[in-house]
C-alpha positions as CSV (number, residue, x, y, z in Angstrom):
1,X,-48.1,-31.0,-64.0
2,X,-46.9,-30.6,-60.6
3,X,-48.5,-31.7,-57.7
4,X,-48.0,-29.5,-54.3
5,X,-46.7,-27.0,-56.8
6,X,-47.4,-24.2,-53.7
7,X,-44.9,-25.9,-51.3
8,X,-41.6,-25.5,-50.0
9,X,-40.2,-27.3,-53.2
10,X,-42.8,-27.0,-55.8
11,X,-42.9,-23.1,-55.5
12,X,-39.4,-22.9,-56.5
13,X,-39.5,-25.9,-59.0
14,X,-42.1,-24.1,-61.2
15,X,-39.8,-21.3,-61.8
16,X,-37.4,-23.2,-62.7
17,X,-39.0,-25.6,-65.2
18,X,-41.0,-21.8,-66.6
19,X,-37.6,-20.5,-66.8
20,X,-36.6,-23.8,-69.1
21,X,-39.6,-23.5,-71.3
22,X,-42.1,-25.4,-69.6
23,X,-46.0,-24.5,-69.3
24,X,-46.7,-25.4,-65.7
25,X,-50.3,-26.9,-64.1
26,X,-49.8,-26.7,-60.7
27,X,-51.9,-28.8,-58.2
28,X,-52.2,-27.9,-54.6
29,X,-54.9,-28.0,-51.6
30,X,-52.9,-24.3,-50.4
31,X,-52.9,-26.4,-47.1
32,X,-50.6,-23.2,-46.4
33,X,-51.1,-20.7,-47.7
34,X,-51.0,-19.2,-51.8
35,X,-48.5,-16.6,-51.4
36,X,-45.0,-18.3,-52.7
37,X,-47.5,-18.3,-56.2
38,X,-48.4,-14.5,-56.5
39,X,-45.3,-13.4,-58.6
40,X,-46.4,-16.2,-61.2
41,X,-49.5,-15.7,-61.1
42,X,-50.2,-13.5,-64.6
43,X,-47.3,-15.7,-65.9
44,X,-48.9,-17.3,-69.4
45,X,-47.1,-20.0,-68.5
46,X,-48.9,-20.6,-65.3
47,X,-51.8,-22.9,-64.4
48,X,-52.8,-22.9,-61.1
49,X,-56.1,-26.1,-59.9
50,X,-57.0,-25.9,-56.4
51,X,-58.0,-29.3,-55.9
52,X,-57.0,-32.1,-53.4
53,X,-55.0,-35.2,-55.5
54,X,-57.7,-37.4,-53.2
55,X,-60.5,-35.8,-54.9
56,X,-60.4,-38.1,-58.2
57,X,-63.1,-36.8,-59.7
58,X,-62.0,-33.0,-60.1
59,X,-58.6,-34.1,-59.9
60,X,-59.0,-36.5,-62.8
61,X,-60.5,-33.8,-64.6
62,X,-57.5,-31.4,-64.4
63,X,-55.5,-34.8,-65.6
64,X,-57.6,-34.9,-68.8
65,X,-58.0,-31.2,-69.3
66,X,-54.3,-31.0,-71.2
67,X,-52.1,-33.4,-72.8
68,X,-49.2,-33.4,-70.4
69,X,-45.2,-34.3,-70.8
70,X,-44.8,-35.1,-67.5
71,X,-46.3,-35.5,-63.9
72,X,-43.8,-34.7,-61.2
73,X,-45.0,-35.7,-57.9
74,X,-44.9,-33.9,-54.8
75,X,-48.0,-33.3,-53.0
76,X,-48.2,-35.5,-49.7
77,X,-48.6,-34.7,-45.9
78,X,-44.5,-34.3,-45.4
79,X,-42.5,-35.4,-42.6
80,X,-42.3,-37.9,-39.6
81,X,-44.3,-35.7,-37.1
82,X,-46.9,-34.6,-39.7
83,X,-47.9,-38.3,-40.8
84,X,-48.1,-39.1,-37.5
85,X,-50.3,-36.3,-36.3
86,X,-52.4,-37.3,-39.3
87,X,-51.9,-41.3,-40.3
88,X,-55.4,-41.6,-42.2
89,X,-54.9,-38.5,-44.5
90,X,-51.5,-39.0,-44.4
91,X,-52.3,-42.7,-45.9
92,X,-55.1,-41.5,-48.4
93,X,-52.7,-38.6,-49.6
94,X,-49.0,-40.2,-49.6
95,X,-49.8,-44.2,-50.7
96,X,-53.7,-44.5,-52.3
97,X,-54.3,-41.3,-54.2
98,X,-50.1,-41.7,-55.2
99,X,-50.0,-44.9,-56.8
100,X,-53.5,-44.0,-58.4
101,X,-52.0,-41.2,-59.6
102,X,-49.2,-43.3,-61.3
103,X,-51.6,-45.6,-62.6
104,X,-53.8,-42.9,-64.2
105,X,-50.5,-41.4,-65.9
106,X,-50.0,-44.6,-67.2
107,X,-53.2,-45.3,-68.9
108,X,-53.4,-41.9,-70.3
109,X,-50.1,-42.0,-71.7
110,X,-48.2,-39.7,-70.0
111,X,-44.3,-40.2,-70.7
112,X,-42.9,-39.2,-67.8
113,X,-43.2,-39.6,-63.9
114,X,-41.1,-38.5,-61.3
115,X,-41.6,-39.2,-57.5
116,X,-40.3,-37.4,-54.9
117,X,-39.4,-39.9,-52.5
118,X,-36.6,-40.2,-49.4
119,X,-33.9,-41.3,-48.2
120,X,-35.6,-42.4,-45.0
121,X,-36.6,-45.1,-46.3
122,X,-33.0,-46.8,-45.0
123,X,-33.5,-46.1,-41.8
124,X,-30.6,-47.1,-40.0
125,X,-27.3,-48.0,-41.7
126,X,-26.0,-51.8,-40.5
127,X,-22.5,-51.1,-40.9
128,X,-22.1,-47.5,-38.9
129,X,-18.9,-46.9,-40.6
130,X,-20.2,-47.3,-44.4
131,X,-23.1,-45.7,-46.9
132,X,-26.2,-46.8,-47.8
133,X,-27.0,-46.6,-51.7
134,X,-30.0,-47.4,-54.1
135,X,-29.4,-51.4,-53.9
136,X,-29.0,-51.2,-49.9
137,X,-32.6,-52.9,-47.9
138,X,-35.5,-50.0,-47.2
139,X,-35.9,-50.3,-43.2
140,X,-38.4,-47.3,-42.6
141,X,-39.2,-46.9,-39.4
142,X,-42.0,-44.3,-39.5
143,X,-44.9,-43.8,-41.8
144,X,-43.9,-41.3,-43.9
145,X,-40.8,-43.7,-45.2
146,X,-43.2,-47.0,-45.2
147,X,-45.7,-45.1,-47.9
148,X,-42.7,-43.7,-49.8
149,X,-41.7,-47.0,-50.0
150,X,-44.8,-48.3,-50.7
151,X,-45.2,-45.7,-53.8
152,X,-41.5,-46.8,-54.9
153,X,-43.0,-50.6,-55.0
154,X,-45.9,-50.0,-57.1
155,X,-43.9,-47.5,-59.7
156,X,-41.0,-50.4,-60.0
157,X,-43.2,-53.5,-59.9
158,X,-46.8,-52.5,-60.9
159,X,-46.6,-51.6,-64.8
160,X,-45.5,-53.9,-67.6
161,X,-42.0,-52.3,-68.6
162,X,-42.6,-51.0,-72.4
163,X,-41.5,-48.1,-74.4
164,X,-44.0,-45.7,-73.4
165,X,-44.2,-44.6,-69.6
166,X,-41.0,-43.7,-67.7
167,X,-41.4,-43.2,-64.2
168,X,-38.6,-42.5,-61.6
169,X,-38.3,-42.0,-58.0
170,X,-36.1,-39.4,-56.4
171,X,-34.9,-40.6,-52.4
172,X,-34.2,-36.9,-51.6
173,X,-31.8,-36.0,-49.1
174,X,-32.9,-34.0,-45.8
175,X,-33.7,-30.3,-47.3
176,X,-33.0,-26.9,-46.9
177,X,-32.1,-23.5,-48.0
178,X,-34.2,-20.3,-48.9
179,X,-37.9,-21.0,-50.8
180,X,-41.0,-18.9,-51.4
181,X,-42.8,-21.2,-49.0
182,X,-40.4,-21.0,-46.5
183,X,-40.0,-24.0,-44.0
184,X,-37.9,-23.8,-40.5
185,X,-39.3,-26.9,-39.2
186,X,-35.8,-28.4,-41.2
187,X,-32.7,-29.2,-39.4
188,X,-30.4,-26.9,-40.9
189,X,-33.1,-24.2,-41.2
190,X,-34.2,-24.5,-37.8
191,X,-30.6,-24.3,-36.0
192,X,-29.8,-21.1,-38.2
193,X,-32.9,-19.7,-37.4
194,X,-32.5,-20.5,-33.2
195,X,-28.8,-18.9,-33.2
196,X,-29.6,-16.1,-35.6
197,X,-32.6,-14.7,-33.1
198,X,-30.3,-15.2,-30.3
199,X,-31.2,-17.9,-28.5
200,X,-29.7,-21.3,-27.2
201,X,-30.2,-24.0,-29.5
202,X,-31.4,-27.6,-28.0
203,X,-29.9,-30.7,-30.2
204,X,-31.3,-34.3,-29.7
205,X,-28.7,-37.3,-30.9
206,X,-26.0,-35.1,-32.1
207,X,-23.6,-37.7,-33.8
208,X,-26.4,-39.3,-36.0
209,X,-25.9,-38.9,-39.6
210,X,-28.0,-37.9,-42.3
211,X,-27.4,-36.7,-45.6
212,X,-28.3,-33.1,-46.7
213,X,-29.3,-31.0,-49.7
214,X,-30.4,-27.7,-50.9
215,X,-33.8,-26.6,-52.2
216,X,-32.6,-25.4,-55.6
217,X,-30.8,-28.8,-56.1
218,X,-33.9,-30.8,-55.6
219,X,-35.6,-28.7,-58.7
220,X,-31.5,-28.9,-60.7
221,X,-32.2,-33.0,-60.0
222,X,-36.0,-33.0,-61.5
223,X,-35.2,-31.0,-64.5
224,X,-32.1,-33.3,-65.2
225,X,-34.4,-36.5,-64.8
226,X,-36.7,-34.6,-67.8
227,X,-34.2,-33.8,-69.5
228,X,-32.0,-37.0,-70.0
229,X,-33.3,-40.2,-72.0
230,X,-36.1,-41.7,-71.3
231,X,-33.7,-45.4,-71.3
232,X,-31.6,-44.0,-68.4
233,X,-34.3,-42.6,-66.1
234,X,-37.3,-45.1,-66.9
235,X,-38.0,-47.3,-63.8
236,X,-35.1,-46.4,-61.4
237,X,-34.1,-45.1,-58.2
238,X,-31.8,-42.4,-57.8
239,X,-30.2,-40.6,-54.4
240,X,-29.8,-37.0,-54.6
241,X,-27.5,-35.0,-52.9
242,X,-23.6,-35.7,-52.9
243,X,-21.4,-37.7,-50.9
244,X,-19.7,-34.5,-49.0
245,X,-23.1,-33.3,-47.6
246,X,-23.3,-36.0,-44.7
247,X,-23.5,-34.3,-42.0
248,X,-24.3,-35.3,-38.2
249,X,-26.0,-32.4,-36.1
250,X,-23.0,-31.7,-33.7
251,X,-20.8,-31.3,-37.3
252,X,-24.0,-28.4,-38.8
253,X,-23.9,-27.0,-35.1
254,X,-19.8,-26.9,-36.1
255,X,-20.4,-25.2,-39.5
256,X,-23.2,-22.8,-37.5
257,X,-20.8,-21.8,-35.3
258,X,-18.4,-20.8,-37.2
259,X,-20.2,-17.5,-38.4
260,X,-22.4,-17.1,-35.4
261,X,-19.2,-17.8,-32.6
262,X,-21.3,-16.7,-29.8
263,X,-24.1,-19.2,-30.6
264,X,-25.6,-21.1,-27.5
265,X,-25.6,-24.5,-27.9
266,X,-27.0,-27.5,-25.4
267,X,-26.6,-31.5,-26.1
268,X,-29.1,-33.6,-25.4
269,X,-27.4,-37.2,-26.1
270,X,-29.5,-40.1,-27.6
271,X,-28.1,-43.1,-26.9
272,X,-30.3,-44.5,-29.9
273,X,-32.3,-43.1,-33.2
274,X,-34.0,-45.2,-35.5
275,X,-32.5,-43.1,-38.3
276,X,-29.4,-43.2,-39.1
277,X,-27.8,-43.3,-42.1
278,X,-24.9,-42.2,-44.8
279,X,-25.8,-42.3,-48.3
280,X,-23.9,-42.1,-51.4
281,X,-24.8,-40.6,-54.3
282,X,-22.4,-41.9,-57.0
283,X,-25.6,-43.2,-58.9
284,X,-27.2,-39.9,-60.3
285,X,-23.3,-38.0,-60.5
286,X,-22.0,-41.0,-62.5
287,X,-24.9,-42.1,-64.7
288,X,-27.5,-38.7,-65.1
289,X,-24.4,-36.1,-64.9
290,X,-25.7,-34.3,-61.6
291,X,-23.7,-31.7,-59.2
292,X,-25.4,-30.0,-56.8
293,X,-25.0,-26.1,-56.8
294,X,-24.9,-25.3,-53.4
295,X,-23.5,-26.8,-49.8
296,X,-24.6,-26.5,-46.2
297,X,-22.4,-24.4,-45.2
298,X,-23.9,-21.7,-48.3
299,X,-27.4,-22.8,-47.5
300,X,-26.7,-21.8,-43.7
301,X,-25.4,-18.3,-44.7
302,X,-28.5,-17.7,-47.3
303,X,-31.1,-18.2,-44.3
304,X,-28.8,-16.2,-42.0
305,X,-28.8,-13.3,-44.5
306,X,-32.6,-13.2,-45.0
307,X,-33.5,-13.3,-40.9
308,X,-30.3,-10.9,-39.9
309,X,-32.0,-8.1,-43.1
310,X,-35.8,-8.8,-41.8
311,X,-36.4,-10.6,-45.9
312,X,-38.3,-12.9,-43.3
313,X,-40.0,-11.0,-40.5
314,X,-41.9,-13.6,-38.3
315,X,-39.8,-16.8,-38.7
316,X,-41.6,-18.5,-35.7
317,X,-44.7,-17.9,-37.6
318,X,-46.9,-20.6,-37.4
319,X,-46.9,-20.8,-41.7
320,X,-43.3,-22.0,-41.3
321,X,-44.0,-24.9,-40.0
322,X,-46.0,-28.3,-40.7
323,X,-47.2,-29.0,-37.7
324,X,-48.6,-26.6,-34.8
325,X,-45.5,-25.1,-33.0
């Protein structure tokens, strides 16, 4: 099963896990939109249940209806600005109908559970010179990190630690890259997309770090957690992404630049941002075998590409974006 199997990373993540012999039920409230799910459609590997995760009753029934491998869990209200347009849904969906859904795994004996988390949830690094990694304090500092982190509690803490249930959470690094339910409300999305149509590009707090990975990695990471031995994955934290895809916005606007040299750009300095943080991802390289396949500098040419050939016609279409633009 995968929940928000219709989004920005579940639409490609179904492929992929088709493509490796999986059969696929895919959960989603099509909050936007069905399309990125047409050319699977006929697929006899393909389920697709239209039905909210904080609708127990139906969604419990779609839980019982098979006898499932594994639960990977995406479906939430995504994003800083979206939680906090919506804090009660964003609540219901991200935290109570989450960690009910990891108990309800549990009792029906799924084996595995994988939780797409952040790596927001460090907030702001204390020594601005070093990385933050999975035994560094959580200091979220908006909603959408505190119910990540909340979720990450309960799937550590909540269940007794047997042979059985294996659930992991994946702190994802900021994403982007090219995906059937195409999002430019991401950094490195968004500053492509601004350049590429020509125009000047506003950046707020340009020498904060974060850490950055593409789309197709986030799905490479998933099918390597269900993949590997239950003993190695079972109740643990792993970063994704790789130590060389840190990135401030002034060094992305660099790399952006360097293919579009005419590109307008204006700084808007922050003397301060909550979030800041570089992370290291020696963890899931070292101990799960991971590489990512592509870097920003790719990823930027990719979305490039598809605007410059008209692949994507509207990108300020509202459907691009998670919030009202």
């Amino acid at each position: 099963m995968v929940t928000g199997g219709a989004g920005y990373v579940g639409s490609l993540l179904i492929r992929k896990l088709m493509q490796h012999g999986y059969r696929v039920v895919c959960v989603d409230t099509l909050r936007f939109g069905g399309s990125s799910l047409i050319d699977v459609w006929e697929n006899p590997d393909f389920e697709f249940n239209r039905v909210d995760i904080t609708d127990y009753k139906d969604f419990d029934d779609v839980l019982r209806s098979r006898k499932y491998f594994a639960v990977v869990h995406l479906a939430a209200i995504v994003g800083d600005p979206a939680c906090k347009r919506e804090p009660e849904l964003a609540t219901k969906t991200n935290r109570d109908a989450s960690i009910r859904l990891l108990e309800k795994a549990e009792e029906l004996g799924i084996e595995r559970f994988v939780f797409a988390s952040t790596c927001s949830n460090y907030g702001k690094m204390e020594d601005s010179d070093g990385y933050v990694d999975e035994s560094s304090p959580l200091c979220p500092v908006s909603l959408y990190a505190q119910l990540k982190v909340d979720v990450e509690t309960a799937l550590l803490n909540r269940f007794p630690k047997g042979q059985k249930f294996s659930p992991t959470a994946l702190r994802f690094s900021t994403v982007y890259g090219i995906s059937p339910r195409m999002r430019f409300d991401l950094t490195v999305n968004e500053f492509t997309k601004q350049l590429a149509l020509g125009r000047e590009l506003l950046v707020f707090g340009e020498n904060f770090w974060r850490p950055y990975c593409h789309v197709i990695d986030f799905s490479n990471a998933i099918l390597t957690v269900l993949s590997v031995p239950k003993e190695k994955v079972a109740y643990n934290v792993f970063n994704v992404g790789n130590n060389e895809q840190n990135y401030t916005k002034k060094m992305i606007v660099d790399e952006l630049l360097r293919v579009i040299p005419d590109g307008q750009v204006q700084y808007v300095h922050k003397q301060e941002d909550p979030r800041d943080y570089r992370v290291n991802f020696n963890k899931i390289k070292n101990e799960l075998g991971f590489k990512i396949t592509k870097t920003v500098p790719e990823g930027i040419q990719g979305i490039l590409r598809s605007i410059k050939m008209g692949i994507i016609e509207n990108p300020d279409d509202q459907r691009y974006y998670n919030i009202p633009v």
